[in-house]
N, C-alpha and C positions, 0 to 999 in steps of 0.2 A: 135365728141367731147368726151373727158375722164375726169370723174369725181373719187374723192375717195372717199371709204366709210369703215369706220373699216380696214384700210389699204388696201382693196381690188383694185384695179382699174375697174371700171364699164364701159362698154361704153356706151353712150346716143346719141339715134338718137331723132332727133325732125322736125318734117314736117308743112308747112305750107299753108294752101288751100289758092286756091285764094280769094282776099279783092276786096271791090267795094265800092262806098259812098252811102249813102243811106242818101234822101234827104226830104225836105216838106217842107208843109205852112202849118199852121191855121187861120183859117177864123172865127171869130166870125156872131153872126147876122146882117144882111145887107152885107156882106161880108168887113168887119174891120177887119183887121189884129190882131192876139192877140199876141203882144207883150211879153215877157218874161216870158211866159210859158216853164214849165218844160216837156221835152219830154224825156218818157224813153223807153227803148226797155228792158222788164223785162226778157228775155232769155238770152239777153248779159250785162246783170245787168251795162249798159249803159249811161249815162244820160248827155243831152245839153238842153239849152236853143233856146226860137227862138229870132230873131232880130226883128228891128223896124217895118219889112213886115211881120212879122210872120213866117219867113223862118228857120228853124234848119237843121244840118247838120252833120251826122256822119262819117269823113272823109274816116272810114275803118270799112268794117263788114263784117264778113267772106261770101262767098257765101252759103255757105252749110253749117248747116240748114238755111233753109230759112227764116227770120223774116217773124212771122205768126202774133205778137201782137204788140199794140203802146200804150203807156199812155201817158196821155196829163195832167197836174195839172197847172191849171191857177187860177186865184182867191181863191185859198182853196179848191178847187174841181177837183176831178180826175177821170177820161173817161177812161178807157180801150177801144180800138176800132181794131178789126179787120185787117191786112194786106191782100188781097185777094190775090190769086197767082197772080205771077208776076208783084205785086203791089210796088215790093221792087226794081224793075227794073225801075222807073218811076219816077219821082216830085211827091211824094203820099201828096194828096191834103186832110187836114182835116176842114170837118167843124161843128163847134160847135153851137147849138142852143141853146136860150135863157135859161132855164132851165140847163143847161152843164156848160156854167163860169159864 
């Protein structure tokens, strides 16, 4: 692709790593689903909701870097929590304890 700038002609390359969905639940106590909680991935300054299961869903996130962190904001209250390796590969399953939402 060619771009201008100050009449110049530039050329611009741009690459694109490969994407994958990166997926969950949240579980409140008893294992109750927490519905319409705020889920963000603060490295890809990202942010979905979950549904009536608790399920959210990031259709597309780069592979590389890896999602290392998750925040959860549900009732006024936000959890930062942990990705472990290879945890971005899987149904990463969140659960929240009474003290959490």
């Amino acid at each position: 692709s060619e771009a201008t700038t100050s009449g110049r002609r530039v050329r611009i390359s741009v690459q694109f790593g490969k994407m994958r969905p990166f997926r969950g639940q949240n579980f409140g106590p008893g294992g109750i689903p927490v519905v319409s909680a705020s889920v963000t991935l603060p490295s890809l300054q990202m942010t979905t909701r979950t549904d009536y299961q608790g399920r959210f869903t990031f259709a597309a996130v780069p592979e590389e870097p890896p999602v290392r962190e998750l925040q959860v904001n549900a009732r006024g209250r936000e959890v930062s929590l942990p990705v472990p390796a290879g945890g971005e590969d899987e149904l990463f399953s969140v659960e929240l304890n009474e003290g959490q939402i």
